[in-house]
N, C-alpha and C positions, 0 to 999 in steps of 0.2 A: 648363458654358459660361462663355465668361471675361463677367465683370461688367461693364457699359458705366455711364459716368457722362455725363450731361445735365443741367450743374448749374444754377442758376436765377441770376441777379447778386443776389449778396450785399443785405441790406435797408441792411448797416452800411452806414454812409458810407463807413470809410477801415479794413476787418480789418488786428487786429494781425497781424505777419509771428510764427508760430508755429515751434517750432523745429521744423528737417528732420531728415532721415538721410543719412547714408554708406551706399555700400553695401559689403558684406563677401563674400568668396567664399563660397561652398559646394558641396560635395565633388562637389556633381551638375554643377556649374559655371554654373549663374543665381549671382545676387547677392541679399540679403536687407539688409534695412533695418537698421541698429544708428543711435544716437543719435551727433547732431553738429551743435557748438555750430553757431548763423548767425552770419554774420561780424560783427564789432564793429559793422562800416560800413555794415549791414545800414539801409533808413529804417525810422523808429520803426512807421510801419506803411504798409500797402501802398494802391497807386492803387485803386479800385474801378470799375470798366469798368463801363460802361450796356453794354445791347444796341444793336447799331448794325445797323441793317437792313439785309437780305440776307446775312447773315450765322449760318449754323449750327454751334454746335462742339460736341459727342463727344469723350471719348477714354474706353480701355479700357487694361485690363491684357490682356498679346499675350503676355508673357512671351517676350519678344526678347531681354532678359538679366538684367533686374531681377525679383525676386521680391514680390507684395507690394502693389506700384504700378501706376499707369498709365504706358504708357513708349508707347500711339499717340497721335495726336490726328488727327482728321479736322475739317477748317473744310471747311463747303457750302459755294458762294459761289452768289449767283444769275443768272440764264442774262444774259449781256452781262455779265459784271465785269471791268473792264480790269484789266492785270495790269503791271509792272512790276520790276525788279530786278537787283541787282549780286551779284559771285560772288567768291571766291578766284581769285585771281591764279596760286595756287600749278600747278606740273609737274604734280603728283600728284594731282591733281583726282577728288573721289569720283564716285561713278556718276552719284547725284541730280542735283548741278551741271550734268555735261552733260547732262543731259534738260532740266532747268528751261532752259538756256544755249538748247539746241534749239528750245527752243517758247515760248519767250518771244518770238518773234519774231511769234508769232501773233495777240498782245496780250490775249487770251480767257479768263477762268477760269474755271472750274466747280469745283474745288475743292484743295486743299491737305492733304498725308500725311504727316507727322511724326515718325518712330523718334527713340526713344533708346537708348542702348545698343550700338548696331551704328553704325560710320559709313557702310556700304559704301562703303570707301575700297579703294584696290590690291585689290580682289579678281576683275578681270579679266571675262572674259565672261560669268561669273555674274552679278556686280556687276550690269553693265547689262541680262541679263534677270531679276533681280528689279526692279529699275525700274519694269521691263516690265509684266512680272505685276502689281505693287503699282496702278501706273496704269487699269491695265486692267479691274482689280477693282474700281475707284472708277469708272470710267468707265460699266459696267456696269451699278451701282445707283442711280447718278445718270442713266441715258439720256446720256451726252456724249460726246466724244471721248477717246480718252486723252490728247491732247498737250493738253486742258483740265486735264489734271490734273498739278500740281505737287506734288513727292517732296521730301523733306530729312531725311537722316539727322544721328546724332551719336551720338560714341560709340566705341569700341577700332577702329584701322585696323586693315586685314588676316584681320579674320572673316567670311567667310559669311555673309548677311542671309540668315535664315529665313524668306521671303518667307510664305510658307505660313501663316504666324501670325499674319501683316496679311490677306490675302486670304480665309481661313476664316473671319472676322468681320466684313470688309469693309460687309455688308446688314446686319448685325444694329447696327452703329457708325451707316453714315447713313439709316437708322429713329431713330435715339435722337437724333437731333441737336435742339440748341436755342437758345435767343438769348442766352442767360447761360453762366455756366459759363467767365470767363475765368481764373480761377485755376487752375480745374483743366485748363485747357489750358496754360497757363503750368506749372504741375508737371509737367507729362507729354514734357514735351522736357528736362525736367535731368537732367545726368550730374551731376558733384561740384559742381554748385550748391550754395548752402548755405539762398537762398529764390530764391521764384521775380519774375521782372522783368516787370514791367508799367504801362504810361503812358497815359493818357489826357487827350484836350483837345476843346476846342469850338472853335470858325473860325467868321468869318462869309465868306462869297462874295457881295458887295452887301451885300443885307439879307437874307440868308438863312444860316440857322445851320445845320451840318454837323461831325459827331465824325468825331473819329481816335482810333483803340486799338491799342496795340502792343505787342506780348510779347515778352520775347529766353529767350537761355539762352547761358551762358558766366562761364567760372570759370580756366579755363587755355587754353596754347596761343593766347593773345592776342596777335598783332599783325597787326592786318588791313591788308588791303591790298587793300580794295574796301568792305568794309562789316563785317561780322562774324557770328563764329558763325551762332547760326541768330538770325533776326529778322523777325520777322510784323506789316506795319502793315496796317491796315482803313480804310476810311473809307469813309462812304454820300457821299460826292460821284459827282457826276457830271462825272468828267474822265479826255479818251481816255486811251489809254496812253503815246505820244509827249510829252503834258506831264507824267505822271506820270513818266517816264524822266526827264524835264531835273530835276524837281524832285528826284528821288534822288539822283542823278548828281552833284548839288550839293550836296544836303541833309549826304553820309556825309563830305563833306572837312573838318568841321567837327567832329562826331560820333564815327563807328566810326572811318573815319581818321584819329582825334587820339588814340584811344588806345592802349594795349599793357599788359599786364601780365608777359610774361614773352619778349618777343620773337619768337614762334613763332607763324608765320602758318599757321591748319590748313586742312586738303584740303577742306573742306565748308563753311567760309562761306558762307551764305548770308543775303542781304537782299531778301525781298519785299512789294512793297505791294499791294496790291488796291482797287479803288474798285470798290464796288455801284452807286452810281448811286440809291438807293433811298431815299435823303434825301430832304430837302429840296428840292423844283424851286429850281434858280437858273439864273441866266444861262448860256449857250453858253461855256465859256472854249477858247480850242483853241491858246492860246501860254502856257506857262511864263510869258511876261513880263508877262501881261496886270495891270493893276491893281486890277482888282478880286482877283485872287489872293495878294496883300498879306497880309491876315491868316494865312490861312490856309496859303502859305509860311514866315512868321515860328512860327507855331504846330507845323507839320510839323515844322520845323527844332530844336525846343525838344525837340518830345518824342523825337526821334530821339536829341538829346544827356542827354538824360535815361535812358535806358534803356542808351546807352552807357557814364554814369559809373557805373549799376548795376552792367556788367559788370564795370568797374574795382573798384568797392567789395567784389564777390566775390569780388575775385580770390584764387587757391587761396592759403590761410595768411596773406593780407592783413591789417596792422594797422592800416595809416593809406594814406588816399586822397593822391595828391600830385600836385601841376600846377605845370607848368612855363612861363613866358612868359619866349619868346626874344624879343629887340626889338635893333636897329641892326644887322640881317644885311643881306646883299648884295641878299638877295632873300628874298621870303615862303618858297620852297620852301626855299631855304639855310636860314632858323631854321625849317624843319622839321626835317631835317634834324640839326641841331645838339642841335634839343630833345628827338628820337627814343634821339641819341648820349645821353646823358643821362639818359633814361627808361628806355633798355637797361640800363642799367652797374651787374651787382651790385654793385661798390661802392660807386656812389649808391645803390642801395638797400637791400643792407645795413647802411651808414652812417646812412641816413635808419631804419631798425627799430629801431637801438638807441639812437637820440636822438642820435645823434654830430653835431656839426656842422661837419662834415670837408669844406669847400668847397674842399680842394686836390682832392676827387675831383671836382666838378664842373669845376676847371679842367682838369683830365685828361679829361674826355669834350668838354669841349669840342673840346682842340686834337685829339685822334683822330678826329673829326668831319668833316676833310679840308673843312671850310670856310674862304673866309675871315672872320679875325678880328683884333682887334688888340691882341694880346696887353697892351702897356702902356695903352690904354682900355678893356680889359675888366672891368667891373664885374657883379659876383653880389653877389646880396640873400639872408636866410633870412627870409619872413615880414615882408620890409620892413626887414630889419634887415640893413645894410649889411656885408658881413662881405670885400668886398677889390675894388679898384680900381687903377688906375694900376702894373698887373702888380706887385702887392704887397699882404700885410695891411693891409684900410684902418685908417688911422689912428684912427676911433673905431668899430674893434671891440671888441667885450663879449661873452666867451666864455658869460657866462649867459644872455642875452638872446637870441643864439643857437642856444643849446644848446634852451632853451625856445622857440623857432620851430618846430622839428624837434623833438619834443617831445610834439603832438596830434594826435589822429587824423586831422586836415589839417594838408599841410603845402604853402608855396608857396615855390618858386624861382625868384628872377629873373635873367635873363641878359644884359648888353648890350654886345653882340659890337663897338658903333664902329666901322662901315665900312659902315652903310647906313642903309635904312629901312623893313627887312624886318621883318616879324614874324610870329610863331603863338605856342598855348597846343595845348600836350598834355598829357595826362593819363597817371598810371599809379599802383601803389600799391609800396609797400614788400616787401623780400624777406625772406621768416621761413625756420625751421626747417617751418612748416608747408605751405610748399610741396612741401621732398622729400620728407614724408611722404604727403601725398596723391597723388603722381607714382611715387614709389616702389612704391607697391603700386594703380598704379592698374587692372592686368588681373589681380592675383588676389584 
């Protein structure tokens, strides 16, 4: 019988992040663990989750495609948890998405199913009755509805979800469930992670104290365009679902969508938050804008962009983390825009891998940007260090000074377009050799 984990939260204050695996084919066609470095960018050690009540996590080895590991996780939630959440944008939309998309309207959770390995993506009317199944078998052991239960895959499009391998365990998962154990729920959603992502904060609502905990997972196929990959917030407040939507809905324009690592927005995004309700009593909040929501929006807001520059810091073959602030665009969206053209562009980021400090590619994604701009006041910085202005090499540029901007494992970009007073800050990281090679062989 596959082995279930029920881990207990860590006694450490802050575990060191320990190194992971890759995974490798084998001839039977699961994948097996071999050794693989964690990214440079890796933090020196990881967040330590409390228990936050109303809240059970499990995961198991299902052997979906990894050999070795856990690749399910199952989170209880408790009976009333409101539910909230944004999705991929994308055509090609995996199966989960529209299920969660479906019942999300319901606002209700009872619990949350988590594959790795498999995205069920493009796999057509199978796809959605594994969904089906996967829900239904959660539903079951829990007494709830199925549309209580929320699905998220990840993992190779276009295979077959072994439904049968979540469902066969299903009872035996939420038996084992416990209050701890977020790391190892955090492990059990990574594809080519290299560690696993997770944040934690405290809020007050008045004078009353309320946690938030949040796991992601994501390494490649980065450019969201609602929220990202997959991403799990908790929090024992007690707030409906409608303010929990506003504050998402706002929370990711800052966050999931400011970053990208390699441009490519995947079928299965998913961002969900949950509130238990099983905190702290506070006050009635029933509007997003309310002021006692204060903290605790600034807080939501933190840890959502902290788990997203995780995902950037992972990102596949990653050397250095790199942010970009466009300033004097037409409009906020326009230096989004500009700053996105820019974050794409392997030549910025190639450029940026080998320390180059090649600011004619910057000015090259600018003007392809199809914003406006103005070219003879356009001013770029490396690191604060002024490297061209008045549509020419500024005048006290210093090829070393620059070169060493771009240079460390952070590197910052500035931009100022002169024709407004727009502005954003996006994020992304540098483009290695280590990315083809994890892309390259990432289904065999």
């Amino acid at each position: 019988m596959a082995k279930t984990r029920a881990v207990p939260a860590s006694r450490r204050a802050r575990p060191a992040v320990r190194p992971l695996t890759r995974r490798v084919a084998s001839k039977s066609g699961s994948t097996k663990a071999a050794p693989t470095p964690v990214s440079p960018l890796a933090p020196k050690s990881l967040a330590a989750l409390p228990p936050l009540a109303g809240v059970r996590l499990a995961t198991i080895a299902a052997g979906i495609r990894y050999r070795d590991r856990d690749d399910v996780l199952l989170a209880v939630l408790a009976p009333g948890t409101q539910a909230a959440g944004v999705f991929t944008r994308s055509k090609t939309a995996s199966a989960s998405v529209e299920w969660c998309r479906a019942n999300l309207g319901k606002r209700t959770a009872r619990a949350l199913v988590a594959n790795s390995g498999n995205a069920n993506a493009f796999t057509g009317a199978a796809g959605r009755d594994a969904v089906r199944e996967v829900a239904a078998s959660a539903a079951a052991a829990l007494d709830c509805h199925a549309s209580e239960v929320f699905v998220a895959s990840t993992g190779v499009i276009g295979e077959p979800l072994p439904s049968h391998k979540i469902t066969k365990i299903m009872a035996t998962l939420s038996d084992a469930g416990a209050a701890g154990g977020w790391r190892a729920a955090a492990e059990a959603i990574m594809t080519t992670d290299t560690f696993p992502k997770m944040a934690t904060a405290r809020a007050m609502i008045e004078d009353h104290r309320v946690t938030i905990n949040g796991i992601a997972k994501g390494s490649g196929m980065i450019a969201p365009d609602m929220a990202t990959l997959l991403a799990f917030v908790f929090t024992d407040a007690n707030l409906p679902a409608p303010v929990l939507q506003e504050l998402l809905s706002s929370g990711v324009r800052n966050s999931f969508n400011a970053i990208t690592v390699d441009g490519d927005t995947s079928t299965n995004d998913t961002l969900l938050v949950f509130a238990t309700g099983k905190g702290a009593p506070h006050p009635h909040i029933a509007k997003a804008g309310d002021r006692r929501l204060g903290d605790f929006r600034r807080k939501f807001d933190a840890l959502l962009l902290d788990l997203a520059l995780q995902v950037v810091r992972d990102g596949e073959g990653a050397q250095k983390l790199i942010r970009i602030d466009v300033s004097g665009a037409e409009s906020d969206e326009s230096a989004r825009r500009v700053g996105f053209a820019i974050a794409n562009s392997p030549l910025v980021k190639t450029a940026i891998a080998g320390g180059d400090a090649n600011w004619g590619r910057v000015v090259m994604a600018v003007g392809k940007a199809g914003e406006s701009a103005d070219r003879d006041r356009l001013r770029i910085d490396f690191g604060g260090q002024l490297v061209a202005e008045s549509g020419q090499r500024a005048g006290s540029y210093d090829e070393g000074l620059a070169s060493r901007a771009v240079s460390g494992r952070e590197v910052a970009i500035g931009v100022d377009l002169g024709v407004g007073a727009g502005r954003a800050r996006v994020w992304t990281c540098d483009l290695t050799e280590g990315y083809i090679r994890v892309n390259a062989s990432y289904r065999s």
